[in-house]
C-alpha positions as CSV (number, residue, x, y, z in Angstrom):
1,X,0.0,0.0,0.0
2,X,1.6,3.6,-1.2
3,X,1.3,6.3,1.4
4,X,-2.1,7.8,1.2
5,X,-1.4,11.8,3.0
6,X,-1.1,13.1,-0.6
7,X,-3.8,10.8,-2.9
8,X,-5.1,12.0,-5.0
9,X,-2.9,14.8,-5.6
10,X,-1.8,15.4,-9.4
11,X,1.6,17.0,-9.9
12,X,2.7,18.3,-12.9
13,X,6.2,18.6,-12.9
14,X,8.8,20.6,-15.5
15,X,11.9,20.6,-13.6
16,X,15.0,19.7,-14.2
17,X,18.4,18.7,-12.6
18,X,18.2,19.0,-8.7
19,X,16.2,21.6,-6.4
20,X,12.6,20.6,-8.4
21,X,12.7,16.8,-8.8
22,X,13.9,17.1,-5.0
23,X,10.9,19.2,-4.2
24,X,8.0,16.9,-6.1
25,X,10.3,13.4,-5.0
26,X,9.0,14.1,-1.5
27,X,5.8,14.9,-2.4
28,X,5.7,11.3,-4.7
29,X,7.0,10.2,-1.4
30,X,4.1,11.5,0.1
31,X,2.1,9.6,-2.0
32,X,0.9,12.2,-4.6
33,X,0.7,10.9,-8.1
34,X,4.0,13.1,-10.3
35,X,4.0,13.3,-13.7
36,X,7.3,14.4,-14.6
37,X,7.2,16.6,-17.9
38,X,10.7,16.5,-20.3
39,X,12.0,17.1,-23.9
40,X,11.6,14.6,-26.4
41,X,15.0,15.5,-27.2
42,X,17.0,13.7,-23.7
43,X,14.6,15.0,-21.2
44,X,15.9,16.0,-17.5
45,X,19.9,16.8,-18.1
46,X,20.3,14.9,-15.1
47,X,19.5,11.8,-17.2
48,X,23.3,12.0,-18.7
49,X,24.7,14.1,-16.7
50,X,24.3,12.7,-13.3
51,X,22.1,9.3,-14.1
52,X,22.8,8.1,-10.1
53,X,21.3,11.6,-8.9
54,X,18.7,11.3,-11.4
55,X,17.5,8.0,-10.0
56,X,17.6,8.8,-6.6
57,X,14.8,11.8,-7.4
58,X,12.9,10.3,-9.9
59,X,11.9,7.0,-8.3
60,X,7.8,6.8,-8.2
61,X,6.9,9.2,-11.1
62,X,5.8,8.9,-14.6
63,X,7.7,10.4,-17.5
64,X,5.9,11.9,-20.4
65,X,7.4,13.9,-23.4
66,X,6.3,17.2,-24.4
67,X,8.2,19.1,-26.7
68,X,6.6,22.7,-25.6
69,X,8.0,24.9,-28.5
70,X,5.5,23.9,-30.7
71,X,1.6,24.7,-30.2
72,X,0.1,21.1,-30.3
73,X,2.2,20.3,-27.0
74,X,1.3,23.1,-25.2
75,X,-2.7,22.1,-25.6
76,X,-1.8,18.3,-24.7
77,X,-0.2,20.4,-21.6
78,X,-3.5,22.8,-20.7
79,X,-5.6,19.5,-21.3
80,X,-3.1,17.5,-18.6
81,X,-3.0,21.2,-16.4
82,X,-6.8,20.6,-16.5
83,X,-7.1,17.8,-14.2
84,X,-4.3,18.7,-12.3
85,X,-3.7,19.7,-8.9
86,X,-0.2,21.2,-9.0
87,X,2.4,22.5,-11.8
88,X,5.8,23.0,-10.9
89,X,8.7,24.8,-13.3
90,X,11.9,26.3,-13.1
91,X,12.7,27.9,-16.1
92,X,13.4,31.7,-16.0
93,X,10.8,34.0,-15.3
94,X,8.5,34.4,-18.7
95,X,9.6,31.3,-20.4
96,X,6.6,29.4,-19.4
97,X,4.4,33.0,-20.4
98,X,6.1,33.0,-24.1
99,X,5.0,29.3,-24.6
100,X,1.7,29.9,-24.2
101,X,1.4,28.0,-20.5
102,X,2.0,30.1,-17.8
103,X,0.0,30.9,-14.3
104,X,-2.5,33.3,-16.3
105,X,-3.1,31.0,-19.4
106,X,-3.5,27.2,-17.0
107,X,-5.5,29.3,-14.4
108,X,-8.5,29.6,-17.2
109,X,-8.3,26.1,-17.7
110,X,-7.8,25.1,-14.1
111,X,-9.1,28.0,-11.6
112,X,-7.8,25.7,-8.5
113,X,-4.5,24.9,-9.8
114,X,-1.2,25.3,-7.9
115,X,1.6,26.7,-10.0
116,X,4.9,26.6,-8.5
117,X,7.7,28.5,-10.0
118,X,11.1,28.1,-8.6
119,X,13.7,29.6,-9.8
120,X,17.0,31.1,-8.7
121,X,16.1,34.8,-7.7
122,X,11.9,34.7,-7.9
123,X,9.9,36.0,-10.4
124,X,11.0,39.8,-9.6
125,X,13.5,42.0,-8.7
126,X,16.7,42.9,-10.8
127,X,18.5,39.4,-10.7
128,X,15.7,37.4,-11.8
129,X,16.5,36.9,-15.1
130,X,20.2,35.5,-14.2
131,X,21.6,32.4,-14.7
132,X,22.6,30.9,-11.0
133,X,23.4,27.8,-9.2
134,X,23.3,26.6,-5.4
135,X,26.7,28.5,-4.8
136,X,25.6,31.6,-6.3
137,X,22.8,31.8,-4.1
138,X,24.7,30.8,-1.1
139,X,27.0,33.6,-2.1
140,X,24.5,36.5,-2.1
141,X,22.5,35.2,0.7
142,X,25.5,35.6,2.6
143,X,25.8,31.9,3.9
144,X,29.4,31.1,2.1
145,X,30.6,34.4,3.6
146,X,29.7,32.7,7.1
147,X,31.1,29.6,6.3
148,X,35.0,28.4,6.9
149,X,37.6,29.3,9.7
150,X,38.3,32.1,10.8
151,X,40.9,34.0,9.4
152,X,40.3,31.9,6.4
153,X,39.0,31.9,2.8
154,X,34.9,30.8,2.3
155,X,34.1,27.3,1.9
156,X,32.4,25.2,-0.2
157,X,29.6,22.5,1.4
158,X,28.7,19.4,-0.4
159,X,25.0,20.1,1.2
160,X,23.1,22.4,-1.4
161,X,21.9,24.5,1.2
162,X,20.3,27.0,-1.4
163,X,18.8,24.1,-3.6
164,X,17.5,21.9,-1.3
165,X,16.5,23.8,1.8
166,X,16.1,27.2,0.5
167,X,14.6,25.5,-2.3
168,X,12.9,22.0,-2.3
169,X,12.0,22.3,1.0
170,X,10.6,25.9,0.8
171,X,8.8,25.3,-2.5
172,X,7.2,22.1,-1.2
173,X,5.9,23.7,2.0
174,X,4.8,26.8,-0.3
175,X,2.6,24.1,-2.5
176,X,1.2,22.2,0.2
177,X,-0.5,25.4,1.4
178,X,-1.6,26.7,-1.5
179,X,-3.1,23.0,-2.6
180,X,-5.2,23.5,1.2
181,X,-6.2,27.0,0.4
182,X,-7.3,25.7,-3.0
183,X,-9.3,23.1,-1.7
184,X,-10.6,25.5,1.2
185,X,-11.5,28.2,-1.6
186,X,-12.0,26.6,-5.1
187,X,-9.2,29.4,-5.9
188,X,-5.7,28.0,-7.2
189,X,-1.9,30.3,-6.2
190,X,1.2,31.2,-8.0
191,X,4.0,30.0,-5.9
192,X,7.2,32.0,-6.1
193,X,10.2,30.8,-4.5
194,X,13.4,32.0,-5.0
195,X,16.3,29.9,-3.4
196,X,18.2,33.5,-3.0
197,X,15.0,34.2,-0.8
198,X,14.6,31.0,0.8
199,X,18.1,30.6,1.8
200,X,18.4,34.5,3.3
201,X,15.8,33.6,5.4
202,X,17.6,30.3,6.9
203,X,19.9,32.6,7.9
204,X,19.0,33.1,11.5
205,X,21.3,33.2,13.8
206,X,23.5,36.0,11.7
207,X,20.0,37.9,11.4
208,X,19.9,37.9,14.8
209,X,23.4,38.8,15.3
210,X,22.9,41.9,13.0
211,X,19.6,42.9,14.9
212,X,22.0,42.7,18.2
213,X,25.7,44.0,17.3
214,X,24.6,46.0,14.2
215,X,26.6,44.2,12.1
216,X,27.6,40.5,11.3
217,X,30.4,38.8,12.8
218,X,33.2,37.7,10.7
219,X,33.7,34.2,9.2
220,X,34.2,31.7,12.5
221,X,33.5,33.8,14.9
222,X,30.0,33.9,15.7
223,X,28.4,31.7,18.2
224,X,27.7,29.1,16.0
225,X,30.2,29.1,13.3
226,X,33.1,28.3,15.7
227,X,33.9,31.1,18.1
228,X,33.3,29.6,21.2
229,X,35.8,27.0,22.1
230,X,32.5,24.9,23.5
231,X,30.9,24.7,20.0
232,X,33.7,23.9,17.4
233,X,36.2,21.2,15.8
234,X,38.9,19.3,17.1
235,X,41.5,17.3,15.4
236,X,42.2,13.9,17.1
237,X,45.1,11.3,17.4
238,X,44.1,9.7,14.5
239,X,43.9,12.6,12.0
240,X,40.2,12.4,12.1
241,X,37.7,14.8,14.0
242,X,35.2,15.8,16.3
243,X,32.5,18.0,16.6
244,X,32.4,19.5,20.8
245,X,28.4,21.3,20.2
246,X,28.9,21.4,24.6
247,X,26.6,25.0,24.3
248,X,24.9,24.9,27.3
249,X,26.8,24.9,30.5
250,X,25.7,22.0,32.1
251,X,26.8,20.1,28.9
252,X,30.5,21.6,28.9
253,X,30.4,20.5,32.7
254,X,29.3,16.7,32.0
255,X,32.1,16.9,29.6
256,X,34.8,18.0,32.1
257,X,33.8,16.2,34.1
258,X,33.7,12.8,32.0
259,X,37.4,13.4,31.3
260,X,38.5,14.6,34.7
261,X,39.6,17.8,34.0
262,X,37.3,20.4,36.5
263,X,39.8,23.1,35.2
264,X,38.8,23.4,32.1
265,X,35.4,23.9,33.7
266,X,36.6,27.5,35.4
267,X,38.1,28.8,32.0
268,X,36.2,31.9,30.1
269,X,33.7,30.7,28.0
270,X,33.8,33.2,25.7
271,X,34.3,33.7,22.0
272,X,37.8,35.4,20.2
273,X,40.7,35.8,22.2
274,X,38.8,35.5,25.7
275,X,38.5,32.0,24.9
276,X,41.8,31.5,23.7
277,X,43.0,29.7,27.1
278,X,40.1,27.5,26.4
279,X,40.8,26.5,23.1
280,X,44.1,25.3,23.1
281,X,43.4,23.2,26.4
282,X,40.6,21.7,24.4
283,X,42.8,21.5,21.0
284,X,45.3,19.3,22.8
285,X,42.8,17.3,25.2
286,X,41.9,16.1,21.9
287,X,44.5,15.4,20.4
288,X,45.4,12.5,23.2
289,X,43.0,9.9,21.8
290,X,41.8,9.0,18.4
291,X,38.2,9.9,17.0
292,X,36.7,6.2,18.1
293,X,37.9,6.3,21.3
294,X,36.5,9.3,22.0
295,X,33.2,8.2,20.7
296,X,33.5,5.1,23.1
297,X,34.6,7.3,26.4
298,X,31.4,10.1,25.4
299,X,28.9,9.0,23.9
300,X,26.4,8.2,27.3
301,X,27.7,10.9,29.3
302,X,25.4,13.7,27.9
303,X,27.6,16.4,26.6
304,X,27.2,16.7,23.0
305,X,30.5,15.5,21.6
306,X,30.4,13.4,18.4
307,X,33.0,11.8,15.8
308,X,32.5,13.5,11.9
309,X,31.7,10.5,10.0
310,X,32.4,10.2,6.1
311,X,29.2,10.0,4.2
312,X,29.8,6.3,4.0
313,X,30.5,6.0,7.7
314,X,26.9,7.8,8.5
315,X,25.3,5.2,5.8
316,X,26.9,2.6,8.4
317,X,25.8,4.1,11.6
318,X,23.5,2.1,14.1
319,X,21.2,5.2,14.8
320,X,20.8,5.4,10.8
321,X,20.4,1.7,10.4
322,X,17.3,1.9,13.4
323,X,15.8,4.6,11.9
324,X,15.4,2.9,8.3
325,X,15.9,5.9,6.2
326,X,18.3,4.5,3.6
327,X,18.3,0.9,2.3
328,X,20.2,-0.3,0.0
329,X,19.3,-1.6,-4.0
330,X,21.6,-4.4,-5.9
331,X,24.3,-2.7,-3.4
332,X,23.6,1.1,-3.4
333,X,21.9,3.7,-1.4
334,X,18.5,4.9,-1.7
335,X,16.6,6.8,0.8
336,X,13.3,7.2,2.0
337,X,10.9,9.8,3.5
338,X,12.8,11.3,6.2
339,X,9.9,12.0,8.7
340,X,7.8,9.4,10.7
341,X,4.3,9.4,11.1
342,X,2.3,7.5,14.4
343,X,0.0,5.5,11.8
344,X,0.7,3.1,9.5
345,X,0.4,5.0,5.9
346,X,1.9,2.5,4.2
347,X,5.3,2.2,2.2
348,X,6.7,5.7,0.7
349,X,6.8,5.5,-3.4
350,X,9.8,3.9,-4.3
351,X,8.7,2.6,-7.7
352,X,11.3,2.8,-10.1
353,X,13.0,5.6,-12.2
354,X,10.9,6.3,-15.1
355,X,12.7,5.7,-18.8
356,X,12.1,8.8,-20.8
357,X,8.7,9.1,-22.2
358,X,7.8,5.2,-20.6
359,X,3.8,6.9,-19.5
360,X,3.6,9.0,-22.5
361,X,1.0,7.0,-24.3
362,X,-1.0,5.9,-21.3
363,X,-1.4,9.1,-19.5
364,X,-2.2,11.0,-22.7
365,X,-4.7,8.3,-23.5
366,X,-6.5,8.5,-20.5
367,X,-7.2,12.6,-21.6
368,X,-9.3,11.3,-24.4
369,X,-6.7,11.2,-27.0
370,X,-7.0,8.4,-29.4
371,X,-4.5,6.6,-31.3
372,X,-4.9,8.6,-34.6
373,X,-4.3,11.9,-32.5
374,X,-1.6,10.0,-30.3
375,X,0.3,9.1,-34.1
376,X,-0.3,12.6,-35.3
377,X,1.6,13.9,-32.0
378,X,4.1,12.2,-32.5
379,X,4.8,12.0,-36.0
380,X,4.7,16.1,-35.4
381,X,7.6,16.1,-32.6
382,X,5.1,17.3,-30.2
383,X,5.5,14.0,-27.7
């Protein structure tokens, strides 16, 4: 049985590449039915490209071919948008417009349909007609600035902050409310995320530093970002590291106390130089015992200290392997929904990853279209 929260949802879905298959993935996960829309001509550049990425966020959806430049597609696309509940894009503002299939033109065929448009920089202002990826975003929102050590040059995360949580995330929470008021109202939205906007507003704790200081701090110094000697990095015996997140008080005590040292308990706990006494006590406590063992002499006594695994090393960790987020298929990852519900709802969709244009015939065919007009489509280009 497919998770049910989301039957009976339709989704319409143009994107491409990473943030918007991410975004409608967890809603197929969620059990609405995704039609993923792409070229005749190679579909989704993810398909060559990236083709492990593509099948980790394609799993569960259908694949249909619509080649939109020319006119007989884009009336296959108002008949699908028709009996749809959602359409998601992320081509430049106006492209969808041009074509003859943007918000204004679906929303006469479908007043209650969601349209979700995200892009780079939103449907406004005077960046939204530039190119951009997750770094670019990260860059103006102010979040590579932020990230690194202090005193040295911005870092780059293998986390697409700006895609995937300033994006997917963001643009899946937008459509979820519109698709509610829609079915509260009988009256469909334009959803406009941009993962510039999304990811600026993620950005809470140097917001709030602003709103206090007046200014942000620099790179590794604020409270977070490594300038207390409680909440940072350490290098261990080994090579490897850990992360000490001791914030509160009582967790930098537990710790002190766990390795019998009750004078590192009476040193400043205070960012920059303040701390400085701190930080080097704690920079070569560390370095007396490799990353496992201390794992082994921490990891009950309460204070927030954890080894930083490799990607592989989390796949193989017993809190992961309870949890049952990622399983593995013919000896590779996959992952599920991340988020646990009390009932039973039934297995997240985890059909497989559509071939490219594998439903075109069947859903088409179920809009009335009969094999003469099915043949004339395609002998056109249109599917």
């Amino acid at each position: 049985m497919a998770n049910p929260l989301l039957s009976g949802i339709r989704v319409l879905d143009l994107t491409r590449l990473l943030p918007g298959p991410f975004c409608s993935f967890y809603l197929a996960q969620l059990g609405a039915e995704v039609i993923k829309l792409e070229e005749p001509q190679g579909g989704d550049y993810a398909r060559m490209l990236a083709p492990e990425l593509f099948t980790l966020l394609n799993r569960g959806k259908q694949s249909v071919t619509l080649d939109l430049r020319q006119p007989e597609a884009v009336a296959v696309l108002k008949k699908m948008a028709a009996r749809a509940d959602v359409l998601i894009e992320s081509f430049r503002p106006g492209v969808m417009d041009k074509l003859g299939c943007g918000y204004q033109d679906l929303k006469l065929v479908n007043p209650c349909l969601v349209y979700a448009a995200l892009t780079g920089y939103g449907q406004t202002g005077p960046y939204k007609d530039r190119a951009g990826h997750d770094m670019n975003y990260c860059a103006y929102a102010g979040l590579l600035d932020q990230t690194g050590a202090a005193d040295g040059a911005p870092v780059l995360s293998n986390f697409q902050s700006a895609d995937l949580a300033g994006g997917a995330l963001t643009c899946a929470l937008g459509i979820l409310a519109a698709v509610i008021g829609a079915r509260a109202s009988g009256q469909g939205a334009m959803v406009d995320v941009g993962m510039l906007d999304g990811t600026l507003a993620l950005q809470t704790l140097s917001l709030a530093t602003i709103r206090t200081l007046g200014e942000s701090r620099a790179r590794g110094d604020d409270m977070l970002s490594g300038g207390l000697a409680n909440y940072s990095i350490y290098a261990c015996a080994d090579g490897k590291h850990v992360a000490m997140a001791a914030l509160e008080p009582k967790f930098f005590l537990n710790f002190c106390n766990a390795v019998g040292r009750p004078d590192l308990a009476v040193m400043p706990l205070a960012p920059g130089p303040a701390g400085a006494t701190l930080r080097a006590a704690l920079g070569e406590l560390f370095k007396t015992r490799s990353r496992d063992a201390w794992e082994l002499l921490l990891a009950d006594r309460d204070c927030c200290v954890s080894g930083i695994y490799t990607p592989q090393e989390a796949l193989d960790n017993p809190q992961v392997k309870a949890r049952g987020l990622i399983r593995m298929e013919d000896g590779k990852p996959l992952s599920d929904l991340p988020i646990k519900f009390s009932e039973p709802l039934g297995a997240s969709s985890s059909g497989d990853c559509p071939a490219l244009g594998a439903d075109t015939l069947n859903v088409l065919a179920a809009l009335g279209l009969d094999e003469a007009a099915l043949a004339a489509l395609s002998a056109s280009g249109a599917i």
